[in-house]
C-alpha positions as CSV (number, residue, x, y, z in Angstrom):
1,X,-17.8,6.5,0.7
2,X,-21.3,6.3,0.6
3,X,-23.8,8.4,-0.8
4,X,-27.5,8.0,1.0
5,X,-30.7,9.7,0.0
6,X,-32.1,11.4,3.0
7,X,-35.8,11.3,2.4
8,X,-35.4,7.2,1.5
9,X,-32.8,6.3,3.4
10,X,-31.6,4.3,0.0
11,X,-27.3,3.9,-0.7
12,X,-27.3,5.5,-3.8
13,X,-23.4,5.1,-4.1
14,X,-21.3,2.8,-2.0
15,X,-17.6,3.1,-3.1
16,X,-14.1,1.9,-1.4
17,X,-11.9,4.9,-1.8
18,X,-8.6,5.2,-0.2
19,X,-7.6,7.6,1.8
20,X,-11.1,8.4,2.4
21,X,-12.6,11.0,0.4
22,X,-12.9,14.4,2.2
23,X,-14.6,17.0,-0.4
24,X,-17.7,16.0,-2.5
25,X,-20.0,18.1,-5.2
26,X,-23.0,16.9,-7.0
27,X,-23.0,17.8,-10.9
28,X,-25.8,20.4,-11.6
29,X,-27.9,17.5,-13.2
30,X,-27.8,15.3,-9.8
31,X,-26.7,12.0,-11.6
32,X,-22.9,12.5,-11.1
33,X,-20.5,13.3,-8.2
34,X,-17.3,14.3,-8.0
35,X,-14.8,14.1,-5.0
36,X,-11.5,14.3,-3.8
37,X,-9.5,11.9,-2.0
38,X,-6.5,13.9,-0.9
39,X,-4.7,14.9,-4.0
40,X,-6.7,13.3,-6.6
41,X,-10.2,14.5,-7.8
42,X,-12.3,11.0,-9.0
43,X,-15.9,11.4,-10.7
44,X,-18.2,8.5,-9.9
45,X,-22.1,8.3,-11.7
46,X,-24.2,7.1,-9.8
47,X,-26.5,5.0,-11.2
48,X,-23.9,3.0,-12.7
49,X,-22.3,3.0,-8.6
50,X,-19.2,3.0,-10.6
51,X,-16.0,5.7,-10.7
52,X,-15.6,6.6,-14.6
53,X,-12.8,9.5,-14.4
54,X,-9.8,10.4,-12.3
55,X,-8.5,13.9,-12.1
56,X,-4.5,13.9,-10.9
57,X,-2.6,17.0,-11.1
58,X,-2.3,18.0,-7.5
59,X,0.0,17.5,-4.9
60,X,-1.3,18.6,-2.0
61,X,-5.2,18.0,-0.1
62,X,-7.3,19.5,-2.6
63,X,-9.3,22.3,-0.7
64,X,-12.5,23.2,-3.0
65,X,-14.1,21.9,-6.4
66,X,-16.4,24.3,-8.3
67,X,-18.7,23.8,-11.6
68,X,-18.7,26.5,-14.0
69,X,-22.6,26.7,-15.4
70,X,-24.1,22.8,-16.3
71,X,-20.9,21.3,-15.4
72,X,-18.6,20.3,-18.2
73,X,-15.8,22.3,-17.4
74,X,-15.0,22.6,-13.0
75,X,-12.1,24.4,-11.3
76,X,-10.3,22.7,-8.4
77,X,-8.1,24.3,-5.9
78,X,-5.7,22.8,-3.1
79,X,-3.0,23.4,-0.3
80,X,0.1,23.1,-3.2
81,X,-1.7,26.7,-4.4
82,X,-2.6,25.2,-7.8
83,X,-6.0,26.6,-9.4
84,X,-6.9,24.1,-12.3
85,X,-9.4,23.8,-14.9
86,X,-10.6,20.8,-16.1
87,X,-12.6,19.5,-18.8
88,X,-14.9,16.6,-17.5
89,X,-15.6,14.1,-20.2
90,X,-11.7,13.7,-21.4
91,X,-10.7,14.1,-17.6
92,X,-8.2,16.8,-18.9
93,X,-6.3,19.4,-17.2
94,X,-7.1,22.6,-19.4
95,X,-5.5,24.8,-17.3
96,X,-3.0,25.6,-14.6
97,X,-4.0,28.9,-13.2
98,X,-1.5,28.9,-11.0
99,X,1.1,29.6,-13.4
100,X,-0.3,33.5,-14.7
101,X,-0.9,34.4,-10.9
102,X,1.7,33.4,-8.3
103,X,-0.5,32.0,-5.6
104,X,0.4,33.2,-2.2
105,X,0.5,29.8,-0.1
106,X,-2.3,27.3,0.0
107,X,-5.6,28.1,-1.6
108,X,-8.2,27.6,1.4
109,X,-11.7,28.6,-0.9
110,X,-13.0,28.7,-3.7
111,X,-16.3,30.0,-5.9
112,X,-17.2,30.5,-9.4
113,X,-18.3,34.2,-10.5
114,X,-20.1,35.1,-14.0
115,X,-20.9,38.2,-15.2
116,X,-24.1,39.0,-17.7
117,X,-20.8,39.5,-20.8
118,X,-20.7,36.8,-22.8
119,X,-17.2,34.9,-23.0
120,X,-14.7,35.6,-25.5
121,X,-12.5,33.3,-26.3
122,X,-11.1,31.5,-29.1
123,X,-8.1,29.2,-28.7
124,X,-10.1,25.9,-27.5
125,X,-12.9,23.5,-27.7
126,X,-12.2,23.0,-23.9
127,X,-14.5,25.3,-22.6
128,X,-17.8,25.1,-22.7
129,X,-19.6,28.3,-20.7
130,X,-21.0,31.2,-22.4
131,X,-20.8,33.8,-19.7
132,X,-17.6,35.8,-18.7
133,X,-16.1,33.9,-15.7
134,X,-14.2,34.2,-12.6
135,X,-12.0,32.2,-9.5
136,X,-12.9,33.6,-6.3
137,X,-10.5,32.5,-3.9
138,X,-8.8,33.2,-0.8
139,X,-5.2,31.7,0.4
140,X,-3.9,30.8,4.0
141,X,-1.7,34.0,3.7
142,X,-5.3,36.1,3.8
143,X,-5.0,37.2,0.1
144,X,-8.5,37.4,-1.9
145,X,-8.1,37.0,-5.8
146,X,-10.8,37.3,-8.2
147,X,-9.1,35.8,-11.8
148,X,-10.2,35.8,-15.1
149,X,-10.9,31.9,-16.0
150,X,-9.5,30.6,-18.5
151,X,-7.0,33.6,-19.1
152,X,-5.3,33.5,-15.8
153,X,-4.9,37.1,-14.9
154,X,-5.9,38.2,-12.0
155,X,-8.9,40.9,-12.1
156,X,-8.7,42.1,-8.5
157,X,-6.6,41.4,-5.4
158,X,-6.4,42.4,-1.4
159,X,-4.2,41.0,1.2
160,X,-6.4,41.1,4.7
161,X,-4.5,41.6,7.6
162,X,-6.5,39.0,9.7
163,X,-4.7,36.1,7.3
164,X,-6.3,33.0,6.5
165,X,-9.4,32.9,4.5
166,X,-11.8,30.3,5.2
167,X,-15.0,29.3,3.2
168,X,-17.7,32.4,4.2
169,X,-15.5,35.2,2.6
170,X,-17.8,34.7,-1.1
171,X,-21.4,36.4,-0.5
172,X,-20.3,39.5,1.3
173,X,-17.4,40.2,-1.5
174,X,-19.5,39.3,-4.5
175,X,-21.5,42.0,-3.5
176,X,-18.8,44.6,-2.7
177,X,-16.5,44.4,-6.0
178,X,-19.1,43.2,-8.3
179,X,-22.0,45.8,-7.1
C-alpha cells in the first residue's frame, strides 16, 4: 500500500500488506491512517511509515470504517454483519453492536450521525465523544438502521424493497429522519 501526496507527488507511506488493503480512512488530524485488509482493520502513522495497531474481530471483508468526532473511538462494519466499536489507542473492541440488533445479512455502508444532546453514559472510560451518536447503516437485504452507539438499540429501521444498500443512501436520509 502506498500513500502519495498529490500536490508533491512524495510516498508518504509505503507498506507491504497482505492481501492488499481495500478500504482506507485518514484520522481527523491527517497524521494517521487506518485500513482494512480483508478482515482485519491495521492503523499505520505515517511519519513513523510504520503500522502501530491491529484491529481483529471480523470475519468477513470489512465493508466501511467510520471516526466518531477527533477520532479515538471508530466504528467498523463488514459482510459477517458485525458493527464494532473500537477504542484506538488500546486497539480494543468496546463493542459488538451486532449482538443488541440482529443484523439482517452483510452490512454494505456505514456513517456516523450526532445530534446537538450531549452523550450520556456512564459505564466506561472507552468512549470518548461528547455528542449523542448514531450507526447509519444499510445491509445487502435493503434494511436501513439508525442505532444508538454505544447502547446498541436500534433508533429507527425500514426494509426498502429495492434490496441492497450501497454507499449514497446517508445525505438524503439524514435529512429525512433527522429533519
Amino acid at each position: 500500500m502506498q500513500v502519495i501526496d498529490l500536490e508533491t507527488k512524495e510516498t508518504l507511506l509505503s507498506l507491504y500488506v497482505k492481501p492488499a488493503p481495500h478500504f482506507a480512512r485518514f484520522f481527523p488530524s491527517g497524521e494517521v491512517i487506518i485500513f482494512a485488509s480483508h478482515n482485519e482493520i491495521y492503523l499505520a502513522g505515517l511519519k513513523s511509515g510504520k503500522i502501530v495497531r491491529r484491529f481483529k474481530g471480523h470475519s468477513e471483508s470489512i465493508t466501511g470504517i467510520e471516526f466518531i468526532e477527533e477520532g479515538r473511538n471508530f466504528i467498523s462494519c463488514s459482510a459477517d454483519g458485525k458493527l464494532l466499536l473500537w477504542e484506538c489507542s488500546s486497539g480494543e473492541e468496546v463493542s459488538n453492536l451486532k449482538s443488541s440488533c440482529d443484523p439482517k445479512g452483510p452490512i454494505n455502508c456505514l456513517r456516523i450521525y450526532q445530534t446537538g444532546n450531549d452523550a450520556s453514559f456512564s459505564e466506561s472510560e472507552n468512549f470518548f465523544w461528547k455528542k449523542e451518536t448514531f450507526a447509519v447503516c444499510g445491509t445487502e437485504e435493503g434494511y436501513f438502521r439508525i442505532i444508538s452507539v454505544p447502547k446498541g438499540t436500534i433508533k429507527w429501521e425500514h426494509k426498502f424493497s429495492s434490496g441492497n444498500l450501497g454507499n449514497c443512501f446517508s445525505h438524503l436520509i439524514f435529512r429525512f429522519v433527522f429533519g
